[in-house]
Backbone of each chain as ProteinMPNN parsed JSONL, in Angstrom:
{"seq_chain_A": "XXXXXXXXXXXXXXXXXXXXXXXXXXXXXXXXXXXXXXXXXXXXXXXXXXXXXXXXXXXXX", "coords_chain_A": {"N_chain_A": [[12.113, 30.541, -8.842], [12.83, 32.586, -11.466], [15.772, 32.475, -10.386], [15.098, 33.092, -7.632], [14.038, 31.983, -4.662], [13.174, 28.461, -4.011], [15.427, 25.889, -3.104], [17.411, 25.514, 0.204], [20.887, 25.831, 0.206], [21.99, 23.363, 1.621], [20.597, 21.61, 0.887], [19.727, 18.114, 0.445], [19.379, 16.055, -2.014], [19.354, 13.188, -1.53], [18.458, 12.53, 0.397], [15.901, 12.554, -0.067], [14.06, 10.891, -1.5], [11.947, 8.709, -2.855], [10.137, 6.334, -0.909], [10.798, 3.204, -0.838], [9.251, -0.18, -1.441], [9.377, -3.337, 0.48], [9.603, -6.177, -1.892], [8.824, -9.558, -3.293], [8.679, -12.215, -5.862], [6.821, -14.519, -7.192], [6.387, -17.178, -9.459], [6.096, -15.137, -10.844], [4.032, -13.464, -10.132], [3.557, -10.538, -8.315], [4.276, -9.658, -4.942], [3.899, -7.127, -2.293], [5.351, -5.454, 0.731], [5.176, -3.259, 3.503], [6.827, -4.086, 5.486], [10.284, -4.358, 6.611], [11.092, -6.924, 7.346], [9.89, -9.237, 6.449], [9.236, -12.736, 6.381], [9.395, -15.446, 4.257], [7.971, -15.581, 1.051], [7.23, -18.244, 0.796], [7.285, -19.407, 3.168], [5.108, -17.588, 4.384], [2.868, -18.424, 3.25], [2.243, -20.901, 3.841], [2.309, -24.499, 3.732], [-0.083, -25.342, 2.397], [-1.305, -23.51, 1.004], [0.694, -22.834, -0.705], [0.801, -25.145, -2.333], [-1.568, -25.084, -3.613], [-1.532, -21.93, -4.783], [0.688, -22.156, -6.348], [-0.733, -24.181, -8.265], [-2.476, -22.575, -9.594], [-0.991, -20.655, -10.494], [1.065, -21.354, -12.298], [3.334, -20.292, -14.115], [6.503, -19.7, -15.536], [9.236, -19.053, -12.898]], "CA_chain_A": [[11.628, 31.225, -10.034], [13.856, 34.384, -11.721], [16.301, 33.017, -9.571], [14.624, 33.182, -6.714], [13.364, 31.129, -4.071], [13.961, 27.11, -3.862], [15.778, 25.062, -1.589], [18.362, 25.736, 0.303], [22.235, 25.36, -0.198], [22.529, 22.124, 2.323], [19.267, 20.535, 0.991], [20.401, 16.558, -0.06], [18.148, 15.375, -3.017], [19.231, 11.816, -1.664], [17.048, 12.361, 1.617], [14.061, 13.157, -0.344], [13.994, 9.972, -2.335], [11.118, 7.994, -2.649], [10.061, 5.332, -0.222], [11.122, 1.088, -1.641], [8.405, -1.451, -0.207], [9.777, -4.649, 0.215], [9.193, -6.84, -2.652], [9.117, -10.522, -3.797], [7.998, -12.305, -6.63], [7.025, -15.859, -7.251], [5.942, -17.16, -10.481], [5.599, -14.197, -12.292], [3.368, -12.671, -9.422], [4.527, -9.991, -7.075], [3.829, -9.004, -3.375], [5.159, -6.152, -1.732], [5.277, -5.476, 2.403], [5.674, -2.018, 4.109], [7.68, -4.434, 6.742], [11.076, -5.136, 5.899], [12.094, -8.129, 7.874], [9.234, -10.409, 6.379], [9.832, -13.981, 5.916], [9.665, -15.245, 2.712], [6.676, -15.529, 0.839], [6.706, -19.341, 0.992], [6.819, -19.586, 4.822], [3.762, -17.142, 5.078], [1.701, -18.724, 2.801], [2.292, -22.065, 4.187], [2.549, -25.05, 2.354], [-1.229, -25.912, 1.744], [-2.035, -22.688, 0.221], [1.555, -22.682, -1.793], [0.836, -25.814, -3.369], [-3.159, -24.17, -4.825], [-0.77, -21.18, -5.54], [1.333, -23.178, -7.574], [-1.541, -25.127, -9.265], [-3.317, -21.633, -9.975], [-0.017, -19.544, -10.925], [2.066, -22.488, -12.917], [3.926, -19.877, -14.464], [7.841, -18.993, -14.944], [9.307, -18.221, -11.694]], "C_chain_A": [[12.469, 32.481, -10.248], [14.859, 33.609, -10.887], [16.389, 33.179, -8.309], [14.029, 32.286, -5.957], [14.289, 29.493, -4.207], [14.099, 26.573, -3.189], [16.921, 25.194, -1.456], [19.886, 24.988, 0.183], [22.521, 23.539, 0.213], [21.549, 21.199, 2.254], [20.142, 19.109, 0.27], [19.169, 16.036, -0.458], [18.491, 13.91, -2.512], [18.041, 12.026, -0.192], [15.898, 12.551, 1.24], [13.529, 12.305, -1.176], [12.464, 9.351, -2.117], [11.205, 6.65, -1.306], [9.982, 4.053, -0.953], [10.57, 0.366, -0.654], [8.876, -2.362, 0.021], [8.875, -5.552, -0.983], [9.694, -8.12, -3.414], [8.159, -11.359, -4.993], [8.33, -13.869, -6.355], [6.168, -16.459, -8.435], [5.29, -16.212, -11.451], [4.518, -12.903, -11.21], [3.779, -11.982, -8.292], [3.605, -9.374, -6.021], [4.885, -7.9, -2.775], [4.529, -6.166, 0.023], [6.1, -4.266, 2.247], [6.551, -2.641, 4.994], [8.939, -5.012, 5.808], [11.912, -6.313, 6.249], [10.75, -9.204, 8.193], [9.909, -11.477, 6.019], [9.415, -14.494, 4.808], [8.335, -15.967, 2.67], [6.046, -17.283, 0.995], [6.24, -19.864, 2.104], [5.541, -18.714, 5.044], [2.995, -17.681, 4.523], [1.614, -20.26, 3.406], [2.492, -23.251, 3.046], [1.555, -26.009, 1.675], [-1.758, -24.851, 0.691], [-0.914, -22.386, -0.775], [1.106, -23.502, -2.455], [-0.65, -25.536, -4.213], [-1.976, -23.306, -4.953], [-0.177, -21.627, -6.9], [0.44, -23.869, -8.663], [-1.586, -23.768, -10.224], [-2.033, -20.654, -11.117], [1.049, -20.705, -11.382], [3.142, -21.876, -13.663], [5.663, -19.694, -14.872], [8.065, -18.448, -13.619], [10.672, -17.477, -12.015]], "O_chain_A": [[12.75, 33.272, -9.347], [15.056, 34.52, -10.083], [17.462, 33.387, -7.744], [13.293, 31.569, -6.635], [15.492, 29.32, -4.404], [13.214, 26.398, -2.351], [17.701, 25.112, -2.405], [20.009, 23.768, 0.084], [23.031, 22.694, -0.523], [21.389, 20.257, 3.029], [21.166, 19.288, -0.39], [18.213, 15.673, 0.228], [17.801, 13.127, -3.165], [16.912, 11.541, -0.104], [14.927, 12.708, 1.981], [12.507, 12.69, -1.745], [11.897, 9.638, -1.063], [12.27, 6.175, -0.911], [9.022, 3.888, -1.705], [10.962, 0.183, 0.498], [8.984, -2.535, -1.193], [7.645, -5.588, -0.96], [10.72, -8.046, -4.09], [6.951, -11.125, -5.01], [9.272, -14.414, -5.781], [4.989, -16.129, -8.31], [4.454, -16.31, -12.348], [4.345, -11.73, -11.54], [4.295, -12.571, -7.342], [2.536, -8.783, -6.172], [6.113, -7.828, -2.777], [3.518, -6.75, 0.413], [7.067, -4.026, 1.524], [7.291, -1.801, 5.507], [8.883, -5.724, 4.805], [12.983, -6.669, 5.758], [10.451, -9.774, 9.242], [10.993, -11.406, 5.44], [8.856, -13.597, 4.176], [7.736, -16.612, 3.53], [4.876, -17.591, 1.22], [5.225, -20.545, 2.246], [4.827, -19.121, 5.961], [1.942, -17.647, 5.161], [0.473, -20.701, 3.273], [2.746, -23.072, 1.855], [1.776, -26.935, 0.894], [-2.467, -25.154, -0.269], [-1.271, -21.723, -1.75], [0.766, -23.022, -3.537], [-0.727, -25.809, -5.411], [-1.053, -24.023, -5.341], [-0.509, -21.472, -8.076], [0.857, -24.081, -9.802], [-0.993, -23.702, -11.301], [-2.264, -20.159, -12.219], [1.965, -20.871, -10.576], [4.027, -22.663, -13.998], [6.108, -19.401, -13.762], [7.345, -17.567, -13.148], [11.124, -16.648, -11.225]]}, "seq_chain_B": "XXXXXXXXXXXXXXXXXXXXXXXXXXXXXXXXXXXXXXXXXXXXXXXXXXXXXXXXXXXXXXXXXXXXXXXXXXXXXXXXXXXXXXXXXXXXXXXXXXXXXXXXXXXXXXXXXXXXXXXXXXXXXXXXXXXXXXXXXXX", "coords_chain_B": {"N_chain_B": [[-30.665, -14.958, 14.743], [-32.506, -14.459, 16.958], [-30.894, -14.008, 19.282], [-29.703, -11.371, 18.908], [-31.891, -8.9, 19.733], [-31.557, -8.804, 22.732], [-28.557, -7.847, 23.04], [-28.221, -5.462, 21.832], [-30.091, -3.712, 23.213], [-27.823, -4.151, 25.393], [-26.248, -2.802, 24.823], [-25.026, -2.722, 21.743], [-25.027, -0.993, 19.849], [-23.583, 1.264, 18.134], [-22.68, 3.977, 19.359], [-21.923, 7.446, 20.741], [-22.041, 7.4, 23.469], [-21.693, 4.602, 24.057], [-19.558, 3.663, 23.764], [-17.318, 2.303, 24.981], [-18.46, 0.172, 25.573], [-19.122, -1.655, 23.375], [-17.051, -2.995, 22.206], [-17.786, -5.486, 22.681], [-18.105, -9.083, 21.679], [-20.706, -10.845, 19.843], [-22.349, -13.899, 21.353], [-22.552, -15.451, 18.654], [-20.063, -15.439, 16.647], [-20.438, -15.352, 13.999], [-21.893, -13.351, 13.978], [-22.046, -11.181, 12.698], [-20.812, -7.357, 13.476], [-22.665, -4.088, 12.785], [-21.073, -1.638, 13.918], [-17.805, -2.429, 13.107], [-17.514, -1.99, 10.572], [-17.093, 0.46, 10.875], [-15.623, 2.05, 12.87], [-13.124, 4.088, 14.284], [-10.982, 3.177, 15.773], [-10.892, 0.401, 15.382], [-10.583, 0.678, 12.678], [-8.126, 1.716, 12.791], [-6.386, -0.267, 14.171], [-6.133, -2.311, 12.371], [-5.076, -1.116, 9.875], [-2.49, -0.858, 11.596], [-1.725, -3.514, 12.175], [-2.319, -5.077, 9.86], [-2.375, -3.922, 6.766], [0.288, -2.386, 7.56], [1.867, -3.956, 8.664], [3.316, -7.353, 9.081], [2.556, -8.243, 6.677], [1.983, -9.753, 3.489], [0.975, -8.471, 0.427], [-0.88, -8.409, -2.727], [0.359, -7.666, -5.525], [0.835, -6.724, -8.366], [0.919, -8.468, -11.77], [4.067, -9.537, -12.832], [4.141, -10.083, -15.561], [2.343, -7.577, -16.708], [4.019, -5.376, -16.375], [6.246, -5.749, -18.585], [8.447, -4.223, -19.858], [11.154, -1.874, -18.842], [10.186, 0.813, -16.795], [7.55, 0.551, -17.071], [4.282, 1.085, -15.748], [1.984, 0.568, -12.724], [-0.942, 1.462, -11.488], [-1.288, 1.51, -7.605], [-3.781, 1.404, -5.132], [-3.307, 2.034, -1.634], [-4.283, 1.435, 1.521], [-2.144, 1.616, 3.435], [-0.566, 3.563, 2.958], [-2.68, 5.932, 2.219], [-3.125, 6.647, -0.185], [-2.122, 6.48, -3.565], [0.308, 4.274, -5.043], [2.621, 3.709, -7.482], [3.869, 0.844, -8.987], [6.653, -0.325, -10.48], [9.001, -1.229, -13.271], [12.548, -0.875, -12.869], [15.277, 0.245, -15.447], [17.14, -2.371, -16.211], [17.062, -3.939, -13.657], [14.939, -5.941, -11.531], [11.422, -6.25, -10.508], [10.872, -3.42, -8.318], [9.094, -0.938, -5.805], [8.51, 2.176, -5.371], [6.907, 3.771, -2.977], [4.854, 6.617, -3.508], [5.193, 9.995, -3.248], [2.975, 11.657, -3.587], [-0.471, 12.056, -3.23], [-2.679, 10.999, -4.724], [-5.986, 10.023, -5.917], [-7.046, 8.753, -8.023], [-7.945, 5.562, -9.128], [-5.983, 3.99, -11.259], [-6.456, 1.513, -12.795], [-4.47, 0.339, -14.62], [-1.896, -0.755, -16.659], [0.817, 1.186, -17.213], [3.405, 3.407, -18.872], [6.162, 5.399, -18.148], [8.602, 7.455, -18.152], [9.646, 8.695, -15.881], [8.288, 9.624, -12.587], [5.788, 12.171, -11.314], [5.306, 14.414, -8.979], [1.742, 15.63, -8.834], [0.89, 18.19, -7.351], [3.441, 20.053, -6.48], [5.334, 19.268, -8.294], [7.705, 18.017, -7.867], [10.014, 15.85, -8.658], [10.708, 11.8, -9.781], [12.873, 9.849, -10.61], [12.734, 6.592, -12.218], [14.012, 5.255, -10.374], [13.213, 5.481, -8.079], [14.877, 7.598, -6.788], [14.846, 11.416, -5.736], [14.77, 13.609, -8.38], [14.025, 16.14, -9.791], [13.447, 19.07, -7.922], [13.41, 21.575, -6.662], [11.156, 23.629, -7.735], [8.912, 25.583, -6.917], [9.112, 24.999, -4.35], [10.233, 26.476, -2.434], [7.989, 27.6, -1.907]], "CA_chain_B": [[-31.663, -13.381, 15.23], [-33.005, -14.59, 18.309], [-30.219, -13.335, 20.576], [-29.409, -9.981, 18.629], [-32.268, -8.122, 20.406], [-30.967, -8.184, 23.858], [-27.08, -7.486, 22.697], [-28.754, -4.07, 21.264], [-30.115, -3.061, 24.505], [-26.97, -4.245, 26.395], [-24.845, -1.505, 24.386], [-24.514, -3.62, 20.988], [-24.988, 0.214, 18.623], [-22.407, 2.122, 17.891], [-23.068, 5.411, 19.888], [-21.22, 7.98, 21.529], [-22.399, 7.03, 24.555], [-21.82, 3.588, 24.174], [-18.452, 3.545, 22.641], [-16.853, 1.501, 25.914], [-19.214, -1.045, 25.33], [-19.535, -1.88, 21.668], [-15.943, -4.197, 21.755], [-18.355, -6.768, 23.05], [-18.603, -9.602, 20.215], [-21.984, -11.255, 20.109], [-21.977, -14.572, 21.474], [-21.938, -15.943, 17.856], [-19.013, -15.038, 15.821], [-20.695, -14.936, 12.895], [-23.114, -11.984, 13.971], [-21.187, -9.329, 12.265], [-21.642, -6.055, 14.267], [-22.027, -2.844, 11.916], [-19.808, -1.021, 14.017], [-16.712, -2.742, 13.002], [-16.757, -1.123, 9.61], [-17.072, 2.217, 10.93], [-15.284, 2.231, 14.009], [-11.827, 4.409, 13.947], [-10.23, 1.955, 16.781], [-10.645, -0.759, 14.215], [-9.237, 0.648, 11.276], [-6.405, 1.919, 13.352], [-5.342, -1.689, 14.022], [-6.802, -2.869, 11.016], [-3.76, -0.577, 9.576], [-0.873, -1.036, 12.268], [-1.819, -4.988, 11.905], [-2.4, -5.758, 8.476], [-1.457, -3.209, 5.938], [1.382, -1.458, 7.809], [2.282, -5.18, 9.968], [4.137, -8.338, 8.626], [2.267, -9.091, 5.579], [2.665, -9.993, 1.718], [0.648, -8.066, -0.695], [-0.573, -8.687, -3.807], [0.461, -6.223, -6.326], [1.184, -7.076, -9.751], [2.098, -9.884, -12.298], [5.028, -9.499, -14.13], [3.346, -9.857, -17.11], [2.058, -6.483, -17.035], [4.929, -5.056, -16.449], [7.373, -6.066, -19.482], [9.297, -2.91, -20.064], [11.565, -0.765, -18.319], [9.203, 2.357, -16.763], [6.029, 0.241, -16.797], [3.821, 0.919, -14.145], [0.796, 0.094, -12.619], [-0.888, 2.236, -9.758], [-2.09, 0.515, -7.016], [-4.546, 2.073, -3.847], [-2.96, 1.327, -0.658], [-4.494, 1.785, 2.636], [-1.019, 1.896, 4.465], [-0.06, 5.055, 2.964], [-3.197, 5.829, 2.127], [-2.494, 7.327, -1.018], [-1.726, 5.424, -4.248], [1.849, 4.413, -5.641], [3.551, 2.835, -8.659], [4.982, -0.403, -9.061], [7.711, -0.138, -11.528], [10.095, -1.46, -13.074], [13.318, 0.093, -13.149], [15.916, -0.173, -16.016], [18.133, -3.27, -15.639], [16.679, -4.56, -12.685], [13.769, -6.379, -11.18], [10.494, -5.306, -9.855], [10.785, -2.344, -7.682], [8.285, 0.282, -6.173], [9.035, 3.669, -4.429], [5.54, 4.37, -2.846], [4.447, 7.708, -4.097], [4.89, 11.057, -2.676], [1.312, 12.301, -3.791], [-1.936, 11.805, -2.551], [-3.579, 10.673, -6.163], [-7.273, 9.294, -5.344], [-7.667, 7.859, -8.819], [-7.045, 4.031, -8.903], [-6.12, 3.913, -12.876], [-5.82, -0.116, -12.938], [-4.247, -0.266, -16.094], [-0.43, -0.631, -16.75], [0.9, 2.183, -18.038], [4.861, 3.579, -18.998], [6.31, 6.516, -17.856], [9.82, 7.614, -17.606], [9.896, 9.6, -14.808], [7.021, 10.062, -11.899], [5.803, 13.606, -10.881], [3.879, 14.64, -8.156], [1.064, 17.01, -9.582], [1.22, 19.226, -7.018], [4.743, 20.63, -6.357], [6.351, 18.97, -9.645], [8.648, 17.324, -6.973], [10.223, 14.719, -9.824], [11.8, 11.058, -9.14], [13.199, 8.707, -11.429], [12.67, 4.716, -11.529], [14.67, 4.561, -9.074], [12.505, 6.614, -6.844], [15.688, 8.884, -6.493], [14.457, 12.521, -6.806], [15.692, 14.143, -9.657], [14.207, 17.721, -9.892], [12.808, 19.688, -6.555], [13.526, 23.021, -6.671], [10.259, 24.532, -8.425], [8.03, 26.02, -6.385], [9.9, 24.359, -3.486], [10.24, 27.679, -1.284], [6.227, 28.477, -1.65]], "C_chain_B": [[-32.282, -13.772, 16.549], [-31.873, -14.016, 19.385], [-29.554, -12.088, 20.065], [-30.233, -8.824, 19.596], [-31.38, -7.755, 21.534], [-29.312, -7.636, 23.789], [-27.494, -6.402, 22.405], [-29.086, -3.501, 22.67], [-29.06, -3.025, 24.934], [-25.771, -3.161, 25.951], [-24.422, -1.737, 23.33], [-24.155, -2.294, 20.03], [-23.854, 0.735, 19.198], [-22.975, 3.567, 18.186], [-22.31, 5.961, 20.725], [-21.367, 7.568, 23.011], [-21.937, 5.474, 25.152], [-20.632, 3.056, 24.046], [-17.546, 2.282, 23.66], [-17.202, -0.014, 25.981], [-18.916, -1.849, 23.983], [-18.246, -2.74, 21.078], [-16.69, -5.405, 21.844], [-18.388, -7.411, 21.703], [-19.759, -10.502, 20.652], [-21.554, -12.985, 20.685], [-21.181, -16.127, 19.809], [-21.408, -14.824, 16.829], [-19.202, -14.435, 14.532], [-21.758, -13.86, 12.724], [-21.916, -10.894, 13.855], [-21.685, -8.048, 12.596], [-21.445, -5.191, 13.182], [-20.745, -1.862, 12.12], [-18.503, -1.413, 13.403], [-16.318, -2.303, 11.311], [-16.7, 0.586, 9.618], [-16.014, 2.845, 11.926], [-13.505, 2.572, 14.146], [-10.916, 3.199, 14.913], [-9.797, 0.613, 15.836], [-10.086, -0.706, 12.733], [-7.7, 0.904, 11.65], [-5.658, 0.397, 13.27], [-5.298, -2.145, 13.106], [-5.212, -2.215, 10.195], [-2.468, -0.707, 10.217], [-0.769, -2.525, 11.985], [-1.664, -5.752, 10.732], [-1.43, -4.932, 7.475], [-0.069, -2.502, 6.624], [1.9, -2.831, 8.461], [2.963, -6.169, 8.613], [3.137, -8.695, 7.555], [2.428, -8.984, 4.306], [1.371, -9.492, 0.627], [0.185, -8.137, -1.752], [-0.129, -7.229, -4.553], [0.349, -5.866, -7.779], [0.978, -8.6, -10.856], [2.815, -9.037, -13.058], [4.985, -8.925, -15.518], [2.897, -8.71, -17.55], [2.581, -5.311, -16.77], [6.007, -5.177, -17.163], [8.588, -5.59, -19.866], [9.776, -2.536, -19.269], [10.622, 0.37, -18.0], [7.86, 1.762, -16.598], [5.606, 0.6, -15.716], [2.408, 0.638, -13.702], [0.191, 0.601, -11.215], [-1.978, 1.601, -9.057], [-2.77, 1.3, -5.857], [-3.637, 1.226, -2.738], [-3.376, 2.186, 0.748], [-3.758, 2.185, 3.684], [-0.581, 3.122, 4.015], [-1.233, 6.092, 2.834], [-3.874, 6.887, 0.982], [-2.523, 6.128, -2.36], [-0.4, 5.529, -5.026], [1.784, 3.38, -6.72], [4.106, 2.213, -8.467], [5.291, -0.648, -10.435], [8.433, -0.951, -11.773], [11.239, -0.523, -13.848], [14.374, -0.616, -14.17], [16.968, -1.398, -15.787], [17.81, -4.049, -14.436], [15.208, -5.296, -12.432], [12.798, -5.954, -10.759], [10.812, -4.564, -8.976], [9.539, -1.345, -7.157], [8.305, 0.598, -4.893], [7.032, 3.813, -4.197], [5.978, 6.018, -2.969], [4.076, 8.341, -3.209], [3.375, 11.84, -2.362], [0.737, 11.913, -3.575], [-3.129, 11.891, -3.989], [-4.975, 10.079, -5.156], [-7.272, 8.446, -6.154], [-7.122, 6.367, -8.856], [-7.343, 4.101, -10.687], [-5.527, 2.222, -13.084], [-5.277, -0.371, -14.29], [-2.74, -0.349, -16.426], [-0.284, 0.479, -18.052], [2.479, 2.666, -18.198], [5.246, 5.046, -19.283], [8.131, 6.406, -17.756], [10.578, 8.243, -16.705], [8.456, 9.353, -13.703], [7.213, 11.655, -11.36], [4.785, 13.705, -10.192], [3.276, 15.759, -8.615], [1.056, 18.285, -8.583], [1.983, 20.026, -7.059], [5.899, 20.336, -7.263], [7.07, 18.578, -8.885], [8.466, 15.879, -8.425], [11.063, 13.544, -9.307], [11.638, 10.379, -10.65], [12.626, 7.267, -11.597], [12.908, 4.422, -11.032], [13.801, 4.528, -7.693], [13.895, 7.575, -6.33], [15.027, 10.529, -7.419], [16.009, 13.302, -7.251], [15.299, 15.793, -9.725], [12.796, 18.034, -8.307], [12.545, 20.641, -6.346], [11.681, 23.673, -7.462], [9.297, 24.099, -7.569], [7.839, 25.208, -4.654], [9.359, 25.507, -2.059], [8.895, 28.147, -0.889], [6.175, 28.216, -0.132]], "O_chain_B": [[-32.511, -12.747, 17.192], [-32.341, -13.553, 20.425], [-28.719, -11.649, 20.856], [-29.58, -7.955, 20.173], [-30.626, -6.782, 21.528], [-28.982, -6.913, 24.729], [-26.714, -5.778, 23.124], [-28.231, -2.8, 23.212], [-28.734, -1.852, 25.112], [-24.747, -2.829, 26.549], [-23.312, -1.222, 23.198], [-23.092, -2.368, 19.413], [-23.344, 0.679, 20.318], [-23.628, 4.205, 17.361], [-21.851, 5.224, 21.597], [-20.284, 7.481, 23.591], [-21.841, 5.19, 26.346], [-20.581, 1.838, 24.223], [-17.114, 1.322, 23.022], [-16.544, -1.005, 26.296], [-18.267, -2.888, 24.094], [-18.201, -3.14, 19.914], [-16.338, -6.367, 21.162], [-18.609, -6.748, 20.69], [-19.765, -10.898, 21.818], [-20.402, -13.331, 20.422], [-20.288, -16.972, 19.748], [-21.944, -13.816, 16.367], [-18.597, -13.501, 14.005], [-22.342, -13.543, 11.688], [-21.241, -10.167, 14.584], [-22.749, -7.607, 12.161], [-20.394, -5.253, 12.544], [-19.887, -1.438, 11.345], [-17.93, -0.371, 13.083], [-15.171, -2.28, 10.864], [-16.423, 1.485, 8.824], [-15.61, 4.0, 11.792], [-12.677, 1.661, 14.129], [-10.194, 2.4, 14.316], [-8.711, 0.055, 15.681], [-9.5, -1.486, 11.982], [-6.623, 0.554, 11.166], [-4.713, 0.032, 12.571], [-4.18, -2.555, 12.795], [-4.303, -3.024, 10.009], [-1.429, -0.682, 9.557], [0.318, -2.875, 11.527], [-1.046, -6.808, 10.6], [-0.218, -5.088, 7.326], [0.653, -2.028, 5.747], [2.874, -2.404, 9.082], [3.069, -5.779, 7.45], [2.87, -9.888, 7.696], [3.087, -8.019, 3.92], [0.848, -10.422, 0.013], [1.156, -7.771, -2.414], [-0.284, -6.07, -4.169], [-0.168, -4.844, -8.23], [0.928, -9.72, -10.35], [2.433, -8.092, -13.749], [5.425, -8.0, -16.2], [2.94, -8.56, -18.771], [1.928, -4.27, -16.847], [7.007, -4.754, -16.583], [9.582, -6.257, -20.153], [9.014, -2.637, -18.308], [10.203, 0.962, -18.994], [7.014, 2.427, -16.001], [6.292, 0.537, -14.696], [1.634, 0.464, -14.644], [0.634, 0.294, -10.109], [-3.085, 1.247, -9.463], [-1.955, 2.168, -5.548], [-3.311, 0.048, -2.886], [-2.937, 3.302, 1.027], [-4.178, 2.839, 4.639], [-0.142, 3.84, 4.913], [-0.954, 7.2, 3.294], [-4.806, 7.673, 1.156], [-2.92, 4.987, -2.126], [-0.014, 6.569, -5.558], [1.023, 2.414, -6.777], [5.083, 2.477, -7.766], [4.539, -1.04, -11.328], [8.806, -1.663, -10.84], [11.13, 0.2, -14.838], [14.543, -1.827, -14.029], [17.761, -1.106, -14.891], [18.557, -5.02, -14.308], [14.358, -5.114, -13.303], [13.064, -4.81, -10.389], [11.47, -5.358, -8.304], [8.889, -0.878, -8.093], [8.211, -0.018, -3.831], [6.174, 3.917, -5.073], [7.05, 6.529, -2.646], [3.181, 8.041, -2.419], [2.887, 12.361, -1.359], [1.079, 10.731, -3.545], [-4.094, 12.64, -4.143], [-4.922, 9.793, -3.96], [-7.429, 7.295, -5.746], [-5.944, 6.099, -8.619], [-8.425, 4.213, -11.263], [-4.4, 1.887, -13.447], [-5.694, -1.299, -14.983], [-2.491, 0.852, -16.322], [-0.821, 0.629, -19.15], [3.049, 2.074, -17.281], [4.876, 5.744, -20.227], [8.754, 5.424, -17.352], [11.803, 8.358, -16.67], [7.514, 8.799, -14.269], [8.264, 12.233, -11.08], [3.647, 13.315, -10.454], [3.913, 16.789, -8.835], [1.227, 19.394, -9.091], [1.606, 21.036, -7.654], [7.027, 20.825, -7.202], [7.984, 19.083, -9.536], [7.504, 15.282, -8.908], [12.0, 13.802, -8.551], [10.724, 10.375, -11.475], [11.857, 6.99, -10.676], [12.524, 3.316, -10.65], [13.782, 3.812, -6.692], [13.7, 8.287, -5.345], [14.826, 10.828, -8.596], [17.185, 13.485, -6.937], [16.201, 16.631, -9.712], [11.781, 17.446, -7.935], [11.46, 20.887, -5.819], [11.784, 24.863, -7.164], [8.864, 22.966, -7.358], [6.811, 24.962, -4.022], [8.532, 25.392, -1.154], [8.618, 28.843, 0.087], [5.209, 28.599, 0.528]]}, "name": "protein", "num_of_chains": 2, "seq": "XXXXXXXXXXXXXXXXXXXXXXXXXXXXXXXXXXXXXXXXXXXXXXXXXXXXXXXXXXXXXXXXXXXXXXXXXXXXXXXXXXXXXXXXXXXXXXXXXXXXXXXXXXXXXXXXXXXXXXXXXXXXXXXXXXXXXXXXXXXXXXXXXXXXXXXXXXXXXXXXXXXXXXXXXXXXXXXXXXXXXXXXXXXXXXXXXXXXXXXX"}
């Protein structure tokens, strides 16, 4: 303020960035994960509850 | 209900006293103990396991997101805080969890061209790169 105050000379606006969740989408609907070395959304959901997914969410992928 | 009584004597409440005890699960599974929605031990994992652990989210559709800047703020127990899922110009879904500690869950998609935390005006972009910092920085 005036001039005054702030942050100092050697501060780096890139270290202060926001945090990026992991995120995938699949027909139009998206999931995100705080982990970033999930496996992909088809392997977790398996492939009894992808294919209801799929019925339910028929969408554009 | 016939075998809840004696599980209550044997240490089944949630009491300081008892606290060593009270992992016990009843013999049936489906006797849901109260403790387990109160019990910090269990949200801890409940958080390193689930929300903070290997899993997928829902968050969005698309659909209500159309625009550049849209956003849509979601509650999340892993930060435990709520953030914006954006999208950013030119690209695909994206979202920078959010610096601030908002309470309100405003479920509604909404379009912003910037985010700002209300406290400290700490400003980021779509990108989640911040953009202005300095004010009221040094307090």
């Amino acid at each position: 303020m005036k001039g005054k105050g702030g942050m100092p000379a050697d501060f780096k606006p890139d270290e202060h960035n926001l945090r990026r969740l992991n995120v995938t989408c699949r027909h139009g609907v998206v999931f995100a994960s705080v982990c970033d070395q999930m496996e992909s959304l088809e392997n977790y959901l398996g492939p009894d509850i992808l294919d209801q997914f799929d019925t339910i969410f028929d969408g554009p992928s | 209900m016939a075998n809840t009584t004696p599980l209550r004597r044997s240490g089944g409440i949630s009491t300081p006293g008892s606290r060593s005890r009270i992992w016990k699960w009843p013999a049936d599974p489906a006797e849901i103990q109260d403790w387990v929605y109160t019990d910090r031990r269990v949200y801890d994992l409940e958080l390193e396991r689930i929300f903070l652990g290997p899993t997928w989210n829902y968050v969005a559709l698309e659909a209500e997101l159309p625009r550049p800047g849209d956003y849509i703020r979601r509650i999340s127990a892993a930060s435990r805080s709520s953030w914006p899922a954006t999208r950013p110009p030119g690209a695909c879904l994206r979202k920078p969890l959010r610096a601030s500690r908002g309470r309100v869950l405003q479920d509604v998609p909404r379009h912003a061209a910037q985010f700002i935390c209300p406290y400290h005006q700490w400003t980021y972009d779509l990108f989640g790169r911040a953009a202005v910092w300095c004010r009221f920085a040094a307090a």
